[in-house]
C-alpha positions in Angstrom: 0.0 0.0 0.0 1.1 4.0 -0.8 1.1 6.2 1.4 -1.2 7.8 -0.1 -4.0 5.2 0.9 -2.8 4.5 4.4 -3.1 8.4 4.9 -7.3 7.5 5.9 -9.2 4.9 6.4 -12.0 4.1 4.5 -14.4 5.1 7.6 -12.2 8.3 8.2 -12.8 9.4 4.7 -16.3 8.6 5.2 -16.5 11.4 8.2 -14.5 14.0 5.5 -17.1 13.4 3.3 -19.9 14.0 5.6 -17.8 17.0 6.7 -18.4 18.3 3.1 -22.2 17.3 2.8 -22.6 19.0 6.4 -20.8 22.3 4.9 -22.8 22.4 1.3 -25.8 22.0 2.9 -27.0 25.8 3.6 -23.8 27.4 0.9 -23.7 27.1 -3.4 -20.0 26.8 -2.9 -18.1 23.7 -3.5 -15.4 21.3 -1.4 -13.3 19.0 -2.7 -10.5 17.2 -1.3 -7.6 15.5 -3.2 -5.0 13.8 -2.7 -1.8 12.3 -4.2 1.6 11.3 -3.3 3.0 13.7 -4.3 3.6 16.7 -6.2 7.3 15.1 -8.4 9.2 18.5 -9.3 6.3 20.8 -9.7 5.5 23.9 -7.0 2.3 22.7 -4.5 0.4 25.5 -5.7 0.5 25.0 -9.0 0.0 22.1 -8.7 -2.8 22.5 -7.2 -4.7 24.4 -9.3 -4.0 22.2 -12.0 -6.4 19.7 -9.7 -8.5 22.7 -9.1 -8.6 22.9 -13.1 -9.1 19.0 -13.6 -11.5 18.5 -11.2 -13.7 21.4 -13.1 -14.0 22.9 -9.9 -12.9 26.3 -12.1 -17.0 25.9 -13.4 -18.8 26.7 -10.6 -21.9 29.1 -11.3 -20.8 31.5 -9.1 -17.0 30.8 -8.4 -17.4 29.7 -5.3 -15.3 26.0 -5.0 -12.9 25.6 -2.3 -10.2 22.9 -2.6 -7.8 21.2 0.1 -4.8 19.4 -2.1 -3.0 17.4 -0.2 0.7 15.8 -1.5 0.7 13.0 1.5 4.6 11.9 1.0 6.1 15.6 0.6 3.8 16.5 3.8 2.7 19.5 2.6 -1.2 21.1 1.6 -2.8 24.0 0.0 -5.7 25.4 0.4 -7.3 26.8 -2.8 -9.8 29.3 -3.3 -11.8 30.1 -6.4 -11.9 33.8 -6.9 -15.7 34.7 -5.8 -14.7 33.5 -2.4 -11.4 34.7 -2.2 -12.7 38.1 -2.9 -14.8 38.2 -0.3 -13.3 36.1 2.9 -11.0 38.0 5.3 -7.5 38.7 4.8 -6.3 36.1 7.0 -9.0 33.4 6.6 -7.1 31.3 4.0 -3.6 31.6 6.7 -6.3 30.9 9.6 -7.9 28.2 8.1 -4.3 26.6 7.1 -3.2 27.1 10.9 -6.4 24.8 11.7 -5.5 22.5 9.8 -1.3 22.2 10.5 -2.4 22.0 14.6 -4.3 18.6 14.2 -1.8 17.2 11.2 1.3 18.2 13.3 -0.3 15.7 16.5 -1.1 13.3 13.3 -4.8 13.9 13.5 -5.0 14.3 9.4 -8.8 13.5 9.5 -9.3 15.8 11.8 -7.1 18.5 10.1 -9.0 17.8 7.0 -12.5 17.9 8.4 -11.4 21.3 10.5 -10.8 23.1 7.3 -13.8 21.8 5.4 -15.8 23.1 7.9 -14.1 26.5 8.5 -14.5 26.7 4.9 -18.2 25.6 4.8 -18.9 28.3 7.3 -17.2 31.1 5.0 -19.2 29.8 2.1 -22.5 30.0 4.0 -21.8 33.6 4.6 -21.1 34.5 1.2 -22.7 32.2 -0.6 -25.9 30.9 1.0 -28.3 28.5 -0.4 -31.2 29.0 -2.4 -34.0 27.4 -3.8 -32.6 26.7 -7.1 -29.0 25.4 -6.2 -27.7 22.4 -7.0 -24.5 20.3 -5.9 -21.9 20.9 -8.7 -19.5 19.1 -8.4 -19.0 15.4 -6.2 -18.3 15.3 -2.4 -15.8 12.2 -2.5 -12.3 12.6 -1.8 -10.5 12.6 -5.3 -6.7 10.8 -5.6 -4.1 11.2 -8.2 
């Protein structure tokens, strides 16, 4: 097995997930999380947005999809937003929402970590971007791997 599926169990990702459902519920904005081994030569963040890119997350009716890359064997995340909620959060939410996530992965708590910044990130996305009537789930709530 990789490292990359020993990161979570099946019934850990199974609690992210829920995490994401929990978060989309009253928001338009999209979750996902990936994740991969590792990122070879290329820069986390862009390799992140390539995900971002090639999970269509960039499609979003209003620009509101929030991805949490994780490269599992160089230890090391990002925390991508779509710019209709990155023009609209806080300054610091994205370093904040990082910080929530590095205190439970640090004590090896990476579900935790995971479902901490979903939900910090659901929260934001329910401020800006409630639900209405006509919404629909974009995009899927499963933890992608590459």
């Amino acid at each position: 097995m990789s490292k990359t599926e020993e990161f979570l169990t099946k019934d850990e990702e199974e609690e992210i997930v829920e995490a994401i459902r929990t978060s989309e519920k009253n928001t338009s904005g999209e979750i996902r999380v990936h994740l991969e081994k590792s990122t070879g030569e290329m820069d986390i963040f862009d390799r992140a947005m390539e995900v971002f890119h090639m999970l269509k997350m960039d499609n979003t009716k209003q620009d509101n999809g929030v991805l949490i890359y994780v490269a599992v064997e160089d230890r090391n995340f990002v925390i991508y937003g779509d710019k209709g909620i990155n023009n609209v959060v806080p300054n610091d939410f994205w370093e904040s929402t990082k910080d929530a996530i590095v205190a439970q992965f640090k004590q090896g708590n990476f579900k935790q970590g995971l479902v901490d910044g979903v939900l910090k990130a659901g929260e934001q996305l329910q401020k800006h971007f409630p639900w209405k009537e006509n919404d629909v789930n974009e995009l899927s709530d499963k933890i992608s791997k590459g």
